[in-house]
C-alpha positions as CSV (number, residue, x, y, z in Angstrom):
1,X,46.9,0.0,64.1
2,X,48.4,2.6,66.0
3,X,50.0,6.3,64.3
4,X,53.6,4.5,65.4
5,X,52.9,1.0,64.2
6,X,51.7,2.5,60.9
7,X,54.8,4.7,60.0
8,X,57.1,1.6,61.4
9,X,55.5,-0.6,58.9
10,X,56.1,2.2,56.2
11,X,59.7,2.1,57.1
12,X,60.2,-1.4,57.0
13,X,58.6,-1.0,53.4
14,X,60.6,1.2,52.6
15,X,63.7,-0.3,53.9
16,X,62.5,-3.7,52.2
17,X,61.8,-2.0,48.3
18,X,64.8,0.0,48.2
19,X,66.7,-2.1,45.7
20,X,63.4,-3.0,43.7
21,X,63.1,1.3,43.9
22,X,66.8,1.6,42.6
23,X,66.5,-0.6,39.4
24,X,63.4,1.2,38.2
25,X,65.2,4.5,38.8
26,X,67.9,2.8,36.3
27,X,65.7,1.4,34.5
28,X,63.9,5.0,34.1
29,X,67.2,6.5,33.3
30,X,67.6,4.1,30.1
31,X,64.2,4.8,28.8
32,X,64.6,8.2,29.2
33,X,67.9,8.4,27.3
34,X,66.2,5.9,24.8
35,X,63.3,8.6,24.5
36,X,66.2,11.0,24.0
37,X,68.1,9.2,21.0
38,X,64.7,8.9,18.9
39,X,63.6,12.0,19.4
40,X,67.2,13.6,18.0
41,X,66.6,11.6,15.1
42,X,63.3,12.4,14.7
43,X,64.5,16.5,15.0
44,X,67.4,15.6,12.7
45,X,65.1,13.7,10.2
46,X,63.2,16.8,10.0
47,X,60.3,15.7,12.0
48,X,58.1,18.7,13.8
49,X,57.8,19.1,17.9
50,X,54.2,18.8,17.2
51,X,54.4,15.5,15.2
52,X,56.1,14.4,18.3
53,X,54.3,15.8,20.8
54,X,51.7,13.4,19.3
55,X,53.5,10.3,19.2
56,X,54.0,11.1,23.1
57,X,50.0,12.3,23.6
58,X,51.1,15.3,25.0
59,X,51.3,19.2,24.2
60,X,53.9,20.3,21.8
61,X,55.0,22.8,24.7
62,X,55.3,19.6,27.2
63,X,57.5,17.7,24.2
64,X,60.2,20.9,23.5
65,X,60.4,21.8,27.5
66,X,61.3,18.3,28.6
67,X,63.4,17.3,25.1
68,X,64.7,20.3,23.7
69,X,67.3,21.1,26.0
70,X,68.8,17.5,25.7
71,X,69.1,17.4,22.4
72,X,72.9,17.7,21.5
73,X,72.6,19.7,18.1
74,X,69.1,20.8,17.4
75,X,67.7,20.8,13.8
76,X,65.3,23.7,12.7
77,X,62.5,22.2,10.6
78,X,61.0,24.7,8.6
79,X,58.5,24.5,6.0
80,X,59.5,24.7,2.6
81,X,58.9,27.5,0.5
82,X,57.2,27.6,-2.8
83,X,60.8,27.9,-4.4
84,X,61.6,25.3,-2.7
85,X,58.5,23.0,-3.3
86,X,58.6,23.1,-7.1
């Protein structure tokens, strides 16, 4: 196969998987704001980054950069004091 035929066939690929390539972009977008909901109400529950971070396998860092700023009202969980404990 030839440098011309090659890149031809990958854009008749292309061309050919755009609308499979669109629905999992969609279909993406709704996981993602799925992801989204559960992790508010996980923040809002009172439910650390970290805990999170582990459900998702990934750093705590990884969890607050990608979620944090999504988050429409964002709960401070803070451990309770001994006052508070008792």
């Amino acid at each position: 196969m030839t440098k011309d035929e090659a890149l031809s066939d990958l854009a008749a690929h292309r061309t050919n998987t755009a609308p499979e390539r669109a629905q999992l972009e969609r279909e993406k977008q709704r996981l993602d704001a799925l992801d989204i909901e559960h992790v508010a109400a996980c923040r809002n529950a009172g439910v650390t980054w970290q805990a999170i971070a582990d459900v998702f396998g990934v750093a705590q860092e990884t969890v607050i950069k990608k979620y944090k700023p999504k988050l429409t009202t964002e709960t401070r969980v803070r451990p309770k004091t001994s006052k508070e404990a008792t």
